[in-house]
C-alpha positions as CSV (number, residue, x, y, z in Angstrom):
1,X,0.0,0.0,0.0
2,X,2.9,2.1,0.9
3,X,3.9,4.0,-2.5
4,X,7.4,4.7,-2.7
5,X,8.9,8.3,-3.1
6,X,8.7,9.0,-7.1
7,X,6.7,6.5,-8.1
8,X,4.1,8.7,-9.3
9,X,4.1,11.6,-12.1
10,X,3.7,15.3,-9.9
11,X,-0.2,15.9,-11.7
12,X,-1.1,12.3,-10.1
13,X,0.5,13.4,-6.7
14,X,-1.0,16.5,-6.9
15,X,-4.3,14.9,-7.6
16,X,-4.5,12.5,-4.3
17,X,-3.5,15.4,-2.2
18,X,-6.5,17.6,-3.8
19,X,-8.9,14.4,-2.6
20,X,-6.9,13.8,0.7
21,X,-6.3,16.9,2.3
22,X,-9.9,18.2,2.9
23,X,-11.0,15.3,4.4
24,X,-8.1,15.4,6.8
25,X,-8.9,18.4,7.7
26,X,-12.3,17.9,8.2
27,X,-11.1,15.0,10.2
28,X,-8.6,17.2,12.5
29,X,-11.9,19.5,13.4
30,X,-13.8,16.1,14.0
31,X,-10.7,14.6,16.5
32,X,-10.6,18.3,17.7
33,X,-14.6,18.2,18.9
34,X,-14.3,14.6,20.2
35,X,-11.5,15.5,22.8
36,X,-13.1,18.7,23.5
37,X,-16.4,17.5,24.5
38,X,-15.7,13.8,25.7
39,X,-11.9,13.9,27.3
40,X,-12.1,10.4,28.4
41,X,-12.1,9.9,24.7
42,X,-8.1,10.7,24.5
43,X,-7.2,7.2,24.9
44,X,-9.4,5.5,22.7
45,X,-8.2,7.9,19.7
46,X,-4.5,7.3,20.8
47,X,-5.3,3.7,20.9
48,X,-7.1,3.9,17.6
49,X,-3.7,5.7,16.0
50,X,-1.2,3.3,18.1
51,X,-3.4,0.2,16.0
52,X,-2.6,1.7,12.7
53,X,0.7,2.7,13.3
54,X,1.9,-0.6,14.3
55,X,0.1,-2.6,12.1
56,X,0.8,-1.0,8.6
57,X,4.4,-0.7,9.9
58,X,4.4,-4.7,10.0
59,X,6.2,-4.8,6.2
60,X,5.9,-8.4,5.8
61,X,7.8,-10.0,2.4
62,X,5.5,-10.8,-0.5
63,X,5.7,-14.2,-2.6
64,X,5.1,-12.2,-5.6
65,X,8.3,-10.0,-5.1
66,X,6.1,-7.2,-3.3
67,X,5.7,-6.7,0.3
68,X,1.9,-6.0,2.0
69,X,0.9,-5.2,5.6
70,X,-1.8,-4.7,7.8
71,X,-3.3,-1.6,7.7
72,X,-5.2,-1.4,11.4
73,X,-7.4,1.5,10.7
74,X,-10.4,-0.7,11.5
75,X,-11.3,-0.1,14.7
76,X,-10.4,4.0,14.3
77,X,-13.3,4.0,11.3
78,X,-15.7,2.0,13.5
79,X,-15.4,3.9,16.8
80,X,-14.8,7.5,15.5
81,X,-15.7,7.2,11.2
82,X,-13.7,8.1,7.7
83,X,-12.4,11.3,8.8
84,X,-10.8,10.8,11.5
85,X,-9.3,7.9,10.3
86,X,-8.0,10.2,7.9
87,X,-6.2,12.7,10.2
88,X,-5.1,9.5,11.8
89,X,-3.2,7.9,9.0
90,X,-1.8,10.8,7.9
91,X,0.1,11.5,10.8
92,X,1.0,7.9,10.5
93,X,2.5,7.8,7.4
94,X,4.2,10.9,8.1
95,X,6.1,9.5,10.6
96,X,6.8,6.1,8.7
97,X,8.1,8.1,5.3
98,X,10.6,9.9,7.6
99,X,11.6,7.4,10.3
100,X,11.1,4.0,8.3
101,X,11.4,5.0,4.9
102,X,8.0,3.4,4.4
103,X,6.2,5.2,1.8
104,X,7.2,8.6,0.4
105,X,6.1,12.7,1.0
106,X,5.1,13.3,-2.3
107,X,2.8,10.0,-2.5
108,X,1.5,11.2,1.6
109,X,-1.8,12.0,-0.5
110,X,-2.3,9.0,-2.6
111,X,-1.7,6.7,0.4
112,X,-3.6,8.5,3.0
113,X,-6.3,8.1,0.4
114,X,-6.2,4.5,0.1
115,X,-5.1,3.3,3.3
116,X,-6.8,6.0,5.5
117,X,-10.2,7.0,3.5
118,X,-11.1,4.7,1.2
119,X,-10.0,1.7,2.8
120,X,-11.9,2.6,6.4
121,X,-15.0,4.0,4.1
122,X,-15.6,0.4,2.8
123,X,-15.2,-0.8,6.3
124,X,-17.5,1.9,8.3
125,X,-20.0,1.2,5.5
126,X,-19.9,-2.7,6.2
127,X,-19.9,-2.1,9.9
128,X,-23.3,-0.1,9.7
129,X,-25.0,-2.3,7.1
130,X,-24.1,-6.0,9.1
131,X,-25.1,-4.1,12.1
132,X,-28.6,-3.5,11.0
133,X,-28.5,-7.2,10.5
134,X,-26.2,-8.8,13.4
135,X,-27.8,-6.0,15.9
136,X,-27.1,-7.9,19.3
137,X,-23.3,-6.7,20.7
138,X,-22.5,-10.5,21.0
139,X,-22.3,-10.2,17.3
140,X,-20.2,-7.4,17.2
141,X,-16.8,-9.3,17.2
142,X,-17.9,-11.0,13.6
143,X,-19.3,-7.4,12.4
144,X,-15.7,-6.0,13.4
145,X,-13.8,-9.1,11.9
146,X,-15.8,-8.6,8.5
147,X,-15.5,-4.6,8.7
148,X,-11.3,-5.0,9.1
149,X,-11.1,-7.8,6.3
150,X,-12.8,-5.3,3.9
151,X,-11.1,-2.6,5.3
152,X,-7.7,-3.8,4.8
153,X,-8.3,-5.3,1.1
154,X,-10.3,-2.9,-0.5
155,X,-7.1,-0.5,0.9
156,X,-4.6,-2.7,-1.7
157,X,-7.6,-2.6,-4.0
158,X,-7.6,1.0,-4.5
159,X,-3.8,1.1,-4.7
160,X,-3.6,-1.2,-7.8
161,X,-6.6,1.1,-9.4
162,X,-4.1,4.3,-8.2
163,X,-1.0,2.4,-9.9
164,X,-2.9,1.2,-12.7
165,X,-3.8,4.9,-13.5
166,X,-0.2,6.3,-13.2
167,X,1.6,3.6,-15.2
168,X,-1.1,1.0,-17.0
169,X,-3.1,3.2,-18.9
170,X,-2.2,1.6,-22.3
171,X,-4.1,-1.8,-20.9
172,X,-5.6,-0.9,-17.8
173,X,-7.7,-3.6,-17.3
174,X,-4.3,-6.2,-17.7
175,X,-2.1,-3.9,-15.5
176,X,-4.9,-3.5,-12.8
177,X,-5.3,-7.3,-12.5
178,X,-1.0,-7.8,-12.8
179,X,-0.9,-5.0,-9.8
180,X,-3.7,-6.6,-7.6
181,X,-2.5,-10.0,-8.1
182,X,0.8,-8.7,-7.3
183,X,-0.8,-7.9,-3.4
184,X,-3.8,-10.1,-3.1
185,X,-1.5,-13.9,-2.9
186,X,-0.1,-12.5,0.6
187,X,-2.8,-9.7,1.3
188,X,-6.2,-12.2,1.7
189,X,-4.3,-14.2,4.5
190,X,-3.0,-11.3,6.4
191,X,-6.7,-9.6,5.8
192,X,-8.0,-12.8,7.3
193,X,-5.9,-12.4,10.0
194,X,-6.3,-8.4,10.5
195,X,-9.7,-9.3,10.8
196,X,-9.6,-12.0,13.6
197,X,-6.9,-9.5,15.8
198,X,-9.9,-7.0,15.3
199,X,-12.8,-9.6,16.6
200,X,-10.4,-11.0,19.1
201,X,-9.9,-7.2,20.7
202,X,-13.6,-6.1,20.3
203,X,-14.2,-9.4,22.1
204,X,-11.9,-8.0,24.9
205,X,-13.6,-4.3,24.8
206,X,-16.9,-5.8,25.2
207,X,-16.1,-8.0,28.3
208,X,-13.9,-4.6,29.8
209,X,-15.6,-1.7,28.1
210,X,-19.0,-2.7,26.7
211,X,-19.8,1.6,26.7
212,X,-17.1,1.8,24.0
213,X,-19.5,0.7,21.0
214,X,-22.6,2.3,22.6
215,X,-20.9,5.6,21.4
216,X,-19.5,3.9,18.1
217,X,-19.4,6.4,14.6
218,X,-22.3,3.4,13.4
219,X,-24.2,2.5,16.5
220,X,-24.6,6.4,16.6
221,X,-26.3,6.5,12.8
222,X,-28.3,3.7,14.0
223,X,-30.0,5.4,17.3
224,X,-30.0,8.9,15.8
225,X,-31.8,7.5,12.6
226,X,-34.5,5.5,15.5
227,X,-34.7,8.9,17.0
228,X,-35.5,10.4,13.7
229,X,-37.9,7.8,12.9
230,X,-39.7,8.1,16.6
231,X,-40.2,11.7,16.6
232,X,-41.8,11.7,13.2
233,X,-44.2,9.4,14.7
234,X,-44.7,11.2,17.3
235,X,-45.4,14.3,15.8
């Protein structure tokens, strides 16, 4: 997931950046209000940003000649939402393109954009949609393991589309199944994996800290959208 420095053309750079950035921002407000007006809220968003910096830092070898990762920013989209996920992974990948030589500056946009937004967007979205369907919070552990697999793959999915743009545009369809193949041999299995970690721990948070997805980015939607419904009824 992890684009190196120079691997893609300035307009293309430029262009990730354009998508990124607002949604940081609007992210840095959203982590901004959170702290503000729930403190005890610190340590779950430093929890949330410890997850992804430790997993995506896990560069694990490739049998295709690539390397793939983790990406943790599962539980981050679930409890908080896309956003802050987004101000999240940015700082991330900031620190790993100047301390681990993971990644690149100039590619900061097109990787917070697959690895921070639209990775955690298909993941959130999962999350809200099984939860209308798995409702009790004994199923929340399979909800969270299904929300992290997508999470993480559709992550590498979007970088094989943002590769396949930048360099495969004279068979796009070829290059974009060459670059996802190049990921998806070793990405499934450690997707499969992200995802248990992810069930195992919101196994853990229910038993020590049910509260936690009482105030979850989706279990919110769901009760504000009942409220919605209920006072329409009312009235």
């Amino acid at each position: 997931m992890h684009i190196m420095e120079g691997y893609l053309p300035w307009y293309w750079c430029v262009f990730w950046f354009a998508i990124a950035l607002p949604i940081v921002f609007w992210g840095t407000k959203k982590v901004i209000k959170i702290i503000r007006e729930n403190p005890d809220q610190k340590i779950l968003i430093a929890l949330s940003g410890a997850f992804i910096f430790l997993l995506s830092s896990l560069k694990l070898p490739s049998v295709t000649g690539s390397s793939s990762h983790p990406t943790g920013t599962a539980l981050s989209a679930v409890l908080f939402g896309v956003a802050c996920t987004a101000f999240l992974s940015l700082i991330v990948l900031i620190f790993q393109a100047l301390l681990l030589a993971h990644g690149g500056l100039t590619t900061l946009g097109a990787n917070c954009f697959s690895m921070g937004i639209a990775g955690p967007a298909l993941g959130f979205t999962v999350w809200i949609l099984l939860r209308k369907v798995l409702s009790a919070k004994n199923q929340i552990p399979v909800v969270m393991m299904i929300s992290a697999f997508a999470a993480n793959l559709f992550t590498y999915v979007v970088t094989a589309i943002q590769l396949t743009l930048a360099h495969g545009m004279n068979d796009p369809l070829n290059n974009f199944i060459t670059f996802m193949t190049t990921f998806a041999v070793t990405q499934i299995p450690l997707a499969i994996i992200e995802g248990i970690l992810f069930a195992m721990f919101a196994q853990y948070l229910l038993t020590s800290r049910p509260q936690v997805f009482d105030a979850a980015a989706g279990e919110k939607f769901g009760k504000d959208k009942k409220k919605d419904q209920e006072s329409v009824m009312e009235a």
